[in-house]
LUMZA-652582 format. One record per atom (N, C-alpha, C): residue in three letters; x, y, z. Coordinates in steps of 0.1 Angstrom, whole numbers, plus 5000, padded with zeros to 4 digits. Layout:
N
alaXYZ
...
//
This chain:
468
unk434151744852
unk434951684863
unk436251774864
unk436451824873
unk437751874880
unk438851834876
unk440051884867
unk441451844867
unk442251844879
unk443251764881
unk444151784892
unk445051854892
unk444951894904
unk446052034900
unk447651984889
unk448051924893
unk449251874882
unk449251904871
unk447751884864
unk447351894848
unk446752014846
unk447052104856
unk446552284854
unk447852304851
unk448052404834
unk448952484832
unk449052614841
unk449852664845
unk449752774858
unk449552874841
unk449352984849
unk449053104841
unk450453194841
unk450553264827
unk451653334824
unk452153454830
unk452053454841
unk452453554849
unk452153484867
unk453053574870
unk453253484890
unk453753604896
unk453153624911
unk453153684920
unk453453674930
unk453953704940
unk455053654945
unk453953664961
unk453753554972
unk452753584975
unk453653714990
unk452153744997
unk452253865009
unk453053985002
unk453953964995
unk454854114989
unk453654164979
unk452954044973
unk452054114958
unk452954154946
unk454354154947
unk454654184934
unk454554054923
unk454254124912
unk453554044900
unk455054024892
unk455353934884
unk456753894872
unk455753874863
unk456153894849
unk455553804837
unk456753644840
unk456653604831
unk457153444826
unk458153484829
unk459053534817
unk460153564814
unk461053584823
unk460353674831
unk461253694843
unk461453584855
unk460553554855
unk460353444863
unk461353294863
unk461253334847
unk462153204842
unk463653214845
unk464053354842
unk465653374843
unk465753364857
unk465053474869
unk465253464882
unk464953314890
unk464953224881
unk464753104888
unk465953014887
unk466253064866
unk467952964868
unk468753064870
unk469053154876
unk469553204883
unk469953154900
unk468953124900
unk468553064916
unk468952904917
unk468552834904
unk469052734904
unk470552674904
unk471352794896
unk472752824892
unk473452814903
unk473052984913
unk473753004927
unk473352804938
unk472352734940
unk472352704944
unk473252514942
unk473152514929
unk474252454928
unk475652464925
unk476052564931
unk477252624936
unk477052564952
unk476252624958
unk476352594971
unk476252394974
unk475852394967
unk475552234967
unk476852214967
unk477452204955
unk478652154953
unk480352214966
unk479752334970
unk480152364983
unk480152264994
unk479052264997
unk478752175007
unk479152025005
unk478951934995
unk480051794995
unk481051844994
unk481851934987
unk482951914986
unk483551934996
unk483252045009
unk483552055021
unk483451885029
unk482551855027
unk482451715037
unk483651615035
unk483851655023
unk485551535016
unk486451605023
unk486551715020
unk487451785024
unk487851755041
unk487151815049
unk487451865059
unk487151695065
unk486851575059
unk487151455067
unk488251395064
unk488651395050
unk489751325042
unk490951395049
unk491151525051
unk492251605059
unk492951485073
unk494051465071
unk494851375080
unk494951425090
unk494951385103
unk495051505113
unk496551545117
unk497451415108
unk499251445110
unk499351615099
unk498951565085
unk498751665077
unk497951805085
unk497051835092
unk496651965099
unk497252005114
unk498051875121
unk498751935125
unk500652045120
unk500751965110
unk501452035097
unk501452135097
unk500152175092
unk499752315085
unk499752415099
unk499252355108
unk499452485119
unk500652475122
unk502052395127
unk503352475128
unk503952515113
unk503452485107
unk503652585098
unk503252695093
unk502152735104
unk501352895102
unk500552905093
unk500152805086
unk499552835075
unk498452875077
unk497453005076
unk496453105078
unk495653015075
unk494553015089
unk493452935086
unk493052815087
unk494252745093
unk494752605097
unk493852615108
unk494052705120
unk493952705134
unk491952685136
unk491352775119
unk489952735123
unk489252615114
unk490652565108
unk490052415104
unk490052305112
unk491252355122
unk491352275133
unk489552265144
unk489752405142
unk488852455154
unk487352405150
unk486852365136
unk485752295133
unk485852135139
unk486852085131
unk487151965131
unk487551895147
unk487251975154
unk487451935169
unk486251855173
unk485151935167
unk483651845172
unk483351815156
unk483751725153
unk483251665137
unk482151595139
unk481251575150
unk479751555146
unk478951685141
unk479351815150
unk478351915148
unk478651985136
unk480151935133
unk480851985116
unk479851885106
unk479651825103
unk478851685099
unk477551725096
unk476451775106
unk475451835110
unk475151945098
unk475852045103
unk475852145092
unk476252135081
unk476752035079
unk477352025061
unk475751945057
unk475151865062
unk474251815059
unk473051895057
unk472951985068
unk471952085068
unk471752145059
unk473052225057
unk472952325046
unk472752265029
unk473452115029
unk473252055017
unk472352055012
unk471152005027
unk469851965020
unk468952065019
unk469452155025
unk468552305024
unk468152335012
unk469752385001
unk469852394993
unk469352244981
unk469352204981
unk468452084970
unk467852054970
unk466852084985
unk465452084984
unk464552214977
unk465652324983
unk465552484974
unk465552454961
unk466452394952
unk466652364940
unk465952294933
unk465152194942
unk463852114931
unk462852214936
unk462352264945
unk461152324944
unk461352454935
unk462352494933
unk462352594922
unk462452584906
unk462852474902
unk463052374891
unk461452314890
unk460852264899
unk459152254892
unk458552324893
unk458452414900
unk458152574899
unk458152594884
unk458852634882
unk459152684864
unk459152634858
unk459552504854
unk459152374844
unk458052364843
unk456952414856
unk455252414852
unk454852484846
unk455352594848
unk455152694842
unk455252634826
unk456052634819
unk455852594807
unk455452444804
unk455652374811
unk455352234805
unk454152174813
unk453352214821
unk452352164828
unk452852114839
unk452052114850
unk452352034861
unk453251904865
unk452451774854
unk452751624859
unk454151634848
unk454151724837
unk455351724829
unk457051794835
unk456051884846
unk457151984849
unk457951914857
unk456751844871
unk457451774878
unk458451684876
unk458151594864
unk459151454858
unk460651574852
unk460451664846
unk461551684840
unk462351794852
unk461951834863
unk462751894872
unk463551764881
unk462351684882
unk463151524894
unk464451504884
unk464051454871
unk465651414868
unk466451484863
unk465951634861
unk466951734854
unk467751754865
unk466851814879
unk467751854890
unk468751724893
unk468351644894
unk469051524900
unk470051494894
unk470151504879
unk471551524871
unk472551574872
unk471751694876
unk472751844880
unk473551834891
unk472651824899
unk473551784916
unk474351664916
unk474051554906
unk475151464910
unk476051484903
unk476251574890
unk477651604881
unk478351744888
unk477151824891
unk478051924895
unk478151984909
unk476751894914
unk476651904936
unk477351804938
unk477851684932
unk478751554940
unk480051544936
unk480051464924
unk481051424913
unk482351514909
unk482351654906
unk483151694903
unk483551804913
unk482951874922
unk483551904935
unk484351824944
unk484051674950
unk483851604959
unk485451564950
unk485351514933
unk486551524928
unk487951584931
unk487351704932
unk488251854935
unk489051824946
unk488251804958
unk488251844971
unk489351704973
unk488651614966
unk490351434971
unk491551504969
unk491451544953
unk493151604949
unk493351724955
unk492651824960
unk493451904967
unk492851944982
unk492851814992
unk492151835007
unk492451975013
unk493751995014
unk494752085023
unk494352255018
unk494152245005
unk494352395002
unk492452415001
unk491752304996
unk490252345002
unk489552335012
unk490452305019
unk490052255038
unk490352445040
unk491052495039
unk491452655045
unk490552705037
unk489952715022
unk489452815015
unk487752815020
unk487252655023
unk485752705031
unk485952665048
unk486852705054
unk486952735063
unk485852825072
unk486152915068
unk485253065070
unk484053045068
unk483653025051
unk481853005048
unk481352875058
unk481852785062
unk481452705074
unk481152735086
unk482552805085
unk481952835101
unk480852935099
unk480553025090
unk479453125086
unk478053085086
unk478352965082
unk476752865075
unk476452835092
unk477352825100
unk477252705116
unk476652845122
unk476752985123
unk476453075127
unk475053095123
unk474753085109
unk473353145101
unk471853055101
unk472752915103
unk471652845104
unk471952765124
unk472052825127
unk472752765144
unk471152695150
unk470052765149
unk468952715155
unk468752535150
unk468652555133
unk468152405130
unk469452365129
unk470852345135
unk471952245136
unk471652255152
unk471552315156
unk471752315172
unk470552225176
unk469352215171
unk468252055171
unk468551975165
unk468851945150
unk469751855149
unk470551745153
unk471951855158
unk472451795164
unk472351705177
unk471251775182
unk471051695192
unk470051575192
unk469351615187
unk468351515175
unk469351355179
unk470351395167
unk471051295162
unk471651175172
unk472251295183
unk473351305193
unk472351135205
unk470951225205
unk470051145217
unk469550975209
unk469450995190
unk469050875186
unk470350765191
unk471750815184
unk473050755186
unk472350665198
unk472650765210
unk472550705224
unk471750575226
unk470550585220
unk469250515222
unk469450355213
unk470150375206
unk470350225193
unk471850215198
unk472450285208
unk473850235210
unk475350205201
unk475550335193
unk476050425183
unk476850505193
unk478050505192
unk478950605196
unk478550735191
unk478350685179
unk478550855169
unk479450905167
unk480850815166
unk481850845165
unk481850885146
unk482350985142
unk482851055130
unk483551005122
unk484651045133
unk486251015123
unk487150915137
unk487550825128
unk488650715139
unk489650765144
unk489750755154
unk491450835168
unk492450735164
unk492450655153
unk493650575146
unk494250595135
unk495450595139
unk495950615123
unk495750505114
unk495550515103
unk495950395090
unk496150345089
unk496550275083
unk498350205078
unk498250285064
unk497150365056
unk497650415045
unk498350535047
unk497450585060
unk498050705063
unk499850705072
unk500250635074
unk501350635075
unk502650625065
unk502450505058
unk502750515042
unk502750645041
unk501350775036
unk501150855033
unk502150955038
unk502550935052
unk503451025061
unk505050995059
unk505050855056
unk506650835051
unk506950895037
unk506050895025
unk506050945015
unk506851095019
unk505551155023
unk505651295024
unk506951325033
unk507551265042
unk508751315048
unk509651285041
unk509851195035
unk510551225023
unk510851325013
unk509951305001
unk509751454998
unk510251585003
unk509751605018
unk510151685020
unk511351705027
unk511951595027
unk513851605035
unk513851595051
unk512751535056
unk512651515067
unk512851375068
unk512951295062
unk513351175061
unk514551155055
unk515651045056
unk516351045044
unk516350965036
unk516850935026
unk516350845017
unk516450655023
unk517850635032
unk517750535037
unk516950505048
unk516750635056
unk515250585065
unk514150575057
unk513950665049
unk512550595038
unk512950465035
unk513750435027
unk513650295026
unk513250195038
unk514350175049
unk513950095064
unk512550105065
unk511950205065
unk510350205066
unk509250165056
unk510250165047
unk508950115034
unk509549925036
unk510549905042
unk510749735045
unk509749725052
unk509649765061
unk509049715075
unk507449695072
unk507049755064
unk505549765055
unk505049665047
unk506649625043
unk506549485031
unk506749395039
unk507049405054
unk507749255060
unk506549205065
unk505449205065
unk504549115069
unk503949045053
unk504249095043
unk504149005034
unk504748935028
unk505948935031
unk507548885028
unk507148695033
unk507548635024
unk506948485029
unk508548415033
unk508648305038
unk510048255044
unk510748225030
unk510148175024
unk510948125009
unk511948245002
unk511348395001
unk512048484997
unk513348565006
unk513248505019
unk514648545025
unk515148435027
unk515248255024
unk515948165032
unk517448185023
unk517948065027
unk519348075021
unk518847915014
unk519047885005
unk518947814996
unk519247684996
unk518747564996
unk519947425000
unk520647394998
unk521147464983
unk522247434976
unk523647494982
unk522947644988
unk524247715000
unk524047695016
unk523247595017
unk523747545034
unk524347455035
unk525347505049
unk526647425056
unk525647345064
unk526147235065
unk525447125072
unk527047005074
unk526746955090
unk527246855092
unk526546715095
unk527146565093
unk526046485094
unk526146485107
unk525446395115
unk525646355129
unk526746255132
unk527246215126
unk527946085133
unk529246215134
unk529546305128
unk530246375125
unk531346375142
unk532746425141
unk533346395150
unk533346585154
unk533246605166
unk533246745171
unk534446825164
unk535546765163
unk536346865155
unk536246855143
unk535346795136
unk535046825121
unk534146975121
unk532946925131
unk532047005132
unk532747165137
unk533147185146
unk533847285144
unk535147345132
unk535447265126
unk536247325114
unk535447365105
unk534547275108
unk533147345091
unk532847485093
unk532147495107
unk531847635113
unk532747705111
unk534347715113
unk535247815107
unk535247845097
unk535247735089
unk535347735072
unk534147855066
unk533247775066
unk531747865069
unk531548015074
unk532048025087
unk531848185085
unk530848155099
unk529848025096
unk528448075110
unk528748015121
unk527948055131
unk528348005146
unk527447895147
unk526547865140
unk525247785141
unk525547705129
unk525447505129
unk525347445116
unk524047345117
unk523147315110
unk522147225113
unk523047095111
unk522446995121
unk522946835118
unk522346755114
unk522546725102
unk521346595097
unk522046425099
unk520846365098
unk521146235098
unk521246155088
unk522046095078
unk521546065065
unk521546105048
unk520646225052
unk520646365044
unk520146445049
unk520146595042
unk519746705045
unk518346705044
unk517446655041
unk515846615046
unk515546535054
unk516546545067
unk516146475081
unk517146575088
unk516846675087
unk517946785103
unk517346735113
unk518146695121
unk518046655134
unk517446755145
unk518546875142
unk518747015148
unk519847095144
unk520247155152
unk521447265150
unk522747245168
unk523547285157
unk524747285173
unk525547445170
unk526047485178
unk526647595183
unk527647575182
unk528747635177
unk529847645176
unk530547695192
unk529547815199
unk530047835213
unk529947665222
unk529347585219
unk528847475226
unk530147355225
unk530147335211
unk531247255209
unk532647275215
unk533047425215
unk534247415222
unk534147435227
unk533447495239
unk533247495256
unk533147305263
unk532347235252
unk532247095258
unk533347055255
unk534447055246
unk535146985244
unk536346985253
unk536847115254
unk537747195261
unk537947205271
unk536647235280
unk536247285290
unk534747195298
unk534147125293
unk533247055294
unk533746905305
unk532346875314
unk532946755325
unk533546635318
unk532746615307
unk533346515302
unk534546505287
unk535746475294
unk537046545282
unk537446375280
unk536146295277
unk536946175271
unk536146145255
unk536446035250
unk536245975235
unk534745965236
unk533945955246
unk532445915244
unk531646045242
unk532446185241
unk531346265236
unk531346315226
unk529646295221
unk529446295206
unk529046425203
unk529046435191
unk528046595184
unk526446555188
unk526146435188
unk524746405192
unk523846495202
unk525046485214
unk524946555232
unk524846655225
unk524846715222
unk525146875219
unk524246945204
unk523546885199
unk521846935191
unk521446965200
unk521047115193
unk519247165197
unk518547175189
unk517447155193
unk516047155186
unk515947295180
unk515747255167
unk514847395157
unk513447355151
unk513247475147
unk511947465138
unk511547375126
unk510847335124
unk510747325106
unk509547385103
unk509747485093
unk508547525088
unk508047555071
unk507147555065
unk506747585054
unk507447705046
unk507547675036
unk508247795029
unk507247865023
unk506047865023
unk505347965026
unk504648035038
unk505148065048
unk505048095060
unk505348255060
unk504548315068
unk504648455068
unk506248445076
unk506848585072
unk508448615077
unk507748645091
unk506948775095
unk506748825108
unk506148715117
unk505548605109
unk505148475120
unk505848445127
unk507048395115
unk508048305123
unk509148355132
unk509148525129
unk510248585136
unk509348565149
unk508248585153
unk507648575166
unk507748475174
unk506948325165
unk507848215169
unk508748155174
unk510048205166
unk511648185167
unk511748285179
unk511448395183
unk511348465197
unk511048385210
unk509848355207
unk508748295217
unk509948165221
unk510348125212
unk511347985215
unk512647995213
unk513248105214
unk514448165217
unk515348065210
unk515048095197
unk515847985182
unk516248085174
unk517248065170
unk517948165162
unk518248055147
unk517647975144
unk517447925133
unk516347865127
unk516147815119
unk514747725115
unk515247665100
unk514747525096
unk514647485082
unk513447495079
unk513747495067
unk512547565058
unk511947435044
unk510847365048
unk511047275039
unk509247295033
unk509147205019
unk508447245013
unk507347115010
unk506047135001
unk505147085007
unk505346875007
unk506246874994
unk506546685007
unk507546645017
unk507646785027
unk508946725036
unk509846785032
unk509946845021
unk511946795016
unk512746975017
unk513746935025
unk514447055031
unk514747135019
unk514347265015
unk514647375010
unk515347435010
unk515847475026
unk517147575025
unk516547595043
unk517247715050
unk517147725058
unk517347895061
unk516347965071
unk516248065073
unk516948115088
unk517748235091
unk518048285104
unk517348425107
unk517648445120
unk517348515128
unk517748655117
unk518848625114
unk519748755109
unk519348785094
unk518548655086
unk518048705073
unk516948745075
unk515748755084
unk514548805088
unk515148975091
unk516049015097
unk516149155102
unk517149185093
unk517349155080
unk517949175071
unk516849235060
unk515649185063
unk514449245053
unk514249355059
unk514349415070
unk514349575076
unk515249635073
unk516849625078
unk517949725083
unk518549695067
unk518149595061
unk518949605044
unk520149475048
unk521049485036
unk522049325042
unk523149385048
unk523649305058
unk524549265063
unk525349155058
unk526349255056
unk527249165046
unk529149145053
unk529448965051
unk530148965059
unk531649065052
unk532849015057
unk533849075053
unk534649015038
unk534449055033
unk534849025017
unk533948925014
unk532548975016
unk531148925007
unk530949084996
unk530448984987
unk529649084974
unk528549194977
unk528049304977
unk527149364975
unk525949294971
unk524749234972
unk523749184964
unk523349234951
unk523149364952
unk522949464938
unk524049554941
unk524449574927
unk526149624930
unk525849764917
unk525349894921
unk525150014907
unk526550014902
unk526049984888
unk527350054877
unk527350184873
unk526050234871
unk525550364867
unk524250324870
unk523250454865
unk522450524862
unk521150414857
unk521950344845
unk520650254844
unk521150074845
unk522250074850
unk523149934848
unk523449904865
unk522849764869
unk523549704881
unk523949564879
unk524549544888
unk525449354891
unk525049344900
unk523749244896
unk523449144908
unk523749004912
unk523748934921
unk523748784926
unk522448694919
unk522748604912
unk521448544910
unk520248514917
unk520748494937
unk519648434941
unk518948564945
unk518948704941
unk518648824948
unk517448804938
unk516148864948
unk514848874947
unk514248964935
unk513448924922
unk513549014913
unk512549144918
unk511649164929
unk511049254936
unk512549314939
unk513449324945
unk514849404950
unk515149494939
unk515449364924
unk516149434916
unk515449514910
unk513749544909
unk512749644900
unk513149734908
unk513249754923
unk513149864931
unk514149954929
unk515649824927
unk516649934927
unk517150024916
unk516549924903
unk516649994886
unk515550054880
unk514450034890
unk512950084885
unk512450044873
unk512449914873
unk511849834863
unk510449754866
unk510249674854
unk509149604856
unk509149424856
unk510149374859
unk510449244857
unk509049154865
unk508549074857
unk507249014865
unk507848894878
unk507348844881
unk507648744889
unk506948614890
unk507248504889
unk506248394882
unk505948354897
unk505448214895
unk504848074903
unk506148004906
unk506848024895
unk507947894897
unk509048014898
unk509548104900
unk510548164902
unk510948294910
unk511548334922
unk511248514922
unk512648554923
unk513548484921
unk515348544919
unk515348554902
unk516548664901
unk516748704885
unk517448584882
unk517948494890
unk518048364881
unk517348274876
unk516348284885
unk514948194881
unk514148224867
unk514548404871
unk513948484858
unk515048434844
unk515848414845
unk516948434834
unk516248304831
unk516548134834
unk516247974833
unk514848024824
unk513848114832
unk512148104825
unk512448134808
unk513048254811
unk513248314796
unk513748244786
unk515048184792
unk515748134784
unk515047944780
unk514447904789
unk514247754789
unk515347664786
unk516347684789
unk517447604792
unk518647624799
unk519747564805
unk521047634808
unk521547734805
unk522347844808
unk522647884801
unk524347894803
unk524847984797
unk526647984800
unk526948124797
unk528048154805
unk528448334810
unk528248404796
unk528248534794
unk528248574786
unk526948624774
unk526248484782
unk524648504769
unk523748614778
unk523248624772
unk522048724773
unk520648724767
unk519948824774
unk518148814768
unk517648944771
unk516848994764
unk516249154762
unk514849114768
unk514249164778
unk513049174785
unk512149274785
unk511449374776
unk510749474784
unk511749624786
unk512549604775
unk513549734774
unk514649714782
unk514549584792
unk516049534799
unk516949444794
unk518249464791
unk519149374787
unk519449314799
unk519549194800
unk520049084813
unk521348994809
unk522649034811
unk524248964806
unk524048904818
unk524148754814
unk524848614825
unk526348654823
unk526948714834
unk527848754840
unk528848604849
unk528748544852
unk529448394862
unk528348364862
unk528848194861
unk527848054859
unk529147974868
unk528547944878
unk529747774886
unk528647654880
unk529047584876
unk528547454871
unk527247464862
unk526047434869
unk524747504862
unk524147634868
unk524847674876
unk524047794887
unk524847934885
unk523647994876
unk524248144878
unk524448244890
unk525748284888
unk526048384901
unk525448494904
unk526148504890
unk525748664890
unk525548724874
unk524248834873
unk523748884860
unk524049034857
unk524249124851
unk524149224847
unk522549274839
unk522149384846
unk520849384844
unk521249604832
unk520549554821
unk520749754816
unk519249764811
unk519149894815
unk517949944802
unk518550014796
unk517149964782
unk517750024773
unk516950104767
unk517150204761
unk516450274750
unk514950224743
unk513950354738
unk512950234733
unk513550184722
unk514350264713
unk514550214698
unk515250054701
unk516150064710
unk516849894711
unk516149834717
unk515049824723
unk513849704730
unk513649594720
unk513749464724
unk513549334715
unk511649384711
unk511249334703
unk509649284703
unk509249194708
unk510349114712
unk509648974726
unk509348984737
unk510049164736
unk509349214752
unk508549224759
unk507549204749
unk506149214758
unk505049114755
unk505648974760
unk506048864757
unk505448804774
unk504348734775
unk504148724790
unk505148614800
unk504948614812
unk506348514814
unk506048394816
unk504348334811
unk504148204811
unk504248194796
unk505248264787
unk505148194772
unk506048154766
unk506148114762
unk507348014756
unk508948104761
unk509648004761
unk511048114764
unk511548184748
unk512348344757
unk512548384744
unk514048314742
unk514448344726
unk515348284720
unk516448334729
unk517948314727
unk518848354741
unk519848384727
unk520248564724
unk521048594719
unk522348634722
unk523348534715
unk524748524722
unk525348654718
unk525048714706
unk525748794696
unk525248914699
unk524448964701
unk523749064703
unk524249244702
unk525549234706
unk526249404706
unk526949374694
//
């Protein structure tokens, strides 16, 4: 009975066919991983080009050409039709790895038999190409797009020249299926990111094309759709509020007192606002208003606001508050009960930074280099930003006061302090139970507590008075 060819050992010598030249083994063997060598080179060419020249930003390659950079102009000049760029990267990949296994069982038959040669060329080759045709090129090409987008520039456009007949079918191949299953065939997306803009504020930075305060404004405006109402309101404990029965010239002296043009009016208590009155409203009616007798109340003169959740997106409600041309809202929590109350001006305070009135405090106030004075109710996301720390942020707290109460699990009074994570935190002013204001230092590793690293649902750490 007949063996199949698989289980025929080829014979020790091969000829090469129509040329007639004869090799022994040996030769055969080297001129093959040789062959197999160069061709996973080109392999690893060809992914790594496809990362490359798609990951390339088109803000980033417009870059590179006003800035002259050689070879920009024909990375551009591919990347103009990134289907038929696509085409040829595929072509030439599969060219080459189909070259690569049929030359891999080729010679593995050679010595190991057919059905043996085959199995150990499928998964030898296939190893090969994915550590050194995918994985560690395609690696390359992420961390450095820009400088390997220019360097196979040339061998591309060379490969689009060499092999033009089977991309130029191909492509159109491809171009007519799209059409037919109703596929754009679109490549690459005519939209920017949102990572890639990030990416572009980064980089203009860096490079002094930004300044450091427009980097900042722009890295707000990125955070403000996650920013919830509860982290910009003003707190219940610091809202001015008049009751209703209240007489118009009370309500007006509060507003002076106060500072705001706007006071909500509740009825009762501050977990029933009625609405809000105007300070422009009150003296115009009073003063100047049709009716200048004893019958008019602060009542006449509420408008209607919002109430909303204090977990409410910030950019919701600024839209909202637009749409209904309200320049305030209360902010209450999930049984009803008023929380504090947000404005127009603490929403666009999370973009342009604070607005702070005339002999108000700085929120984070730098001492130096690794020491600031903050307000208690300032957001511990603010204060990591501004001292480059790592302070967590709980469930139950996101002001460094909230943070100080967790730590400490009890009151505390001016002067004490707690080591966090290589941060010393000094309670700086306390009014009654409410801290003002903290002093935040890093410190050194050698002076870091070992409670540091200490998670922030665990018991509070001890609160050392004595400490320097």
């Amino acid at each position: 009975m007949a063996l199949s060819p698989l289980f025929v050992v080829p014979l020790a010598a091969y000829e090469v066919p129509v040329v007639g030249v004869g090799f022994d083994q040996s030769t055969v063997t080297i001129l093959g991983a040789v062959a197999i060598a160069v061709l996973i080179a080109l392999s690893g060419f060809f992914s790594s080009s496809e990362i490359a020249m798609f990951n390339l930003p088109k803000h980033r390659l417009e870059g590179m050409i006003e800035n002259d950079i050689p070879g920009a102009d024909l990375v551009k000049g591919l990347k103009d039709d990134p289907h038929r760029l696509l085409v040829t990267i595929l072509v030439g990949n599969n060219i080459v790895n189909i070259a690569m296994s049929s030359i891999a069982t080729a010679i593995l038959s050679i010595h190991f038999g057919g059905l043996v040669g085959v199995l150990l060329a499928t998964f030898g080759i296939t190893a090969l190409v994915l550590l050194f045709g995918e994985s560690v090129p395609k690696s390359y090409a992420v961390e450095n797009t820009e400088t390997w987008s220019i360097r196979i520039a040339k061998p591309l456009k060379a490969t689009e020249y060499l092999l033009f007949p089977l991309i130029a079918i191909f492509d159109y191949l491809t171009r007519q299926i799209n059409r037919l299953i109703g596929s754009t065939g679109a490549i690459e997306s005519p939209y920017v990111t949102r990572n890639e803009i990030q990416e572009m504020i980064e980089s203009g930075e860096r490079e002094g094309v930004l300044e450091e305060e427009e980097h900042e404004m722009l890295q707000r405006i990125f955070r403000f759709n996650n920013t919830i109402v509860k982290e910009v309101m003003t707190p219940r404990l610091d809202m001015t509020a008049v009751p209703k029965n209240a007489e118009i010239d009370e309500a007006i002296e509060t507003c002076i007192q106060s500072g705001h043009a706007r006071v909500p009016v509740y009825e009762g208590s501050l977990d029933n606002v009625q609405g809000v009155v105007h300070i422009r409203d009150l003296v115009r009616d009073l003063n100047y208003g049709e009716s200048k007798n004893d019958e008019l109340e602060l009542a006449d003169l509420i408008q209607p606001t919002l109430h909303v959740p204090e977990s409410k997106n910030v950019d919701e409600l600024l839209t909202e508050m637009r749409e209904n041309r309200m320049h305030m809202a209360i902010v209450i929590d999930e049984f009803g009960t008023t929380e504090g109350l947000v404005t127009m001006e603490d929403m666009i305070e999370e973009i342009i930074g604070e607005i702070l009135e005339g002999g108000e405090d700085q929120p984070i106030e730098e001492i130096d280099a690794d020491t600031v004075l903050v307000r208690g109710e300032v957001n511990i996301e603010d204060v990591n930003e501004s001292l480059e720390i790592d302070l967590p942020e709980g469930q139950e707290f996101e002001t460094i006061a909230g943070f100080i109460f967790n730590r400490a699990g009890r009151l505390v009074e001016e002067g004490e302090e707690i080591t966090y994570d290589g941060v010393r935190i000094t309670v700086e002013s306390v009014e009654n139970t409410r801290i003002m204001k903290a002093r935040l230092k890093k410190l050194e590793i050698a002076d870091a507590e070992p409670e540091a690293d200490e998670e922030p649902g665990a018991a509070p750490l001890e609160v050392d008075e004595n400490d320097e």
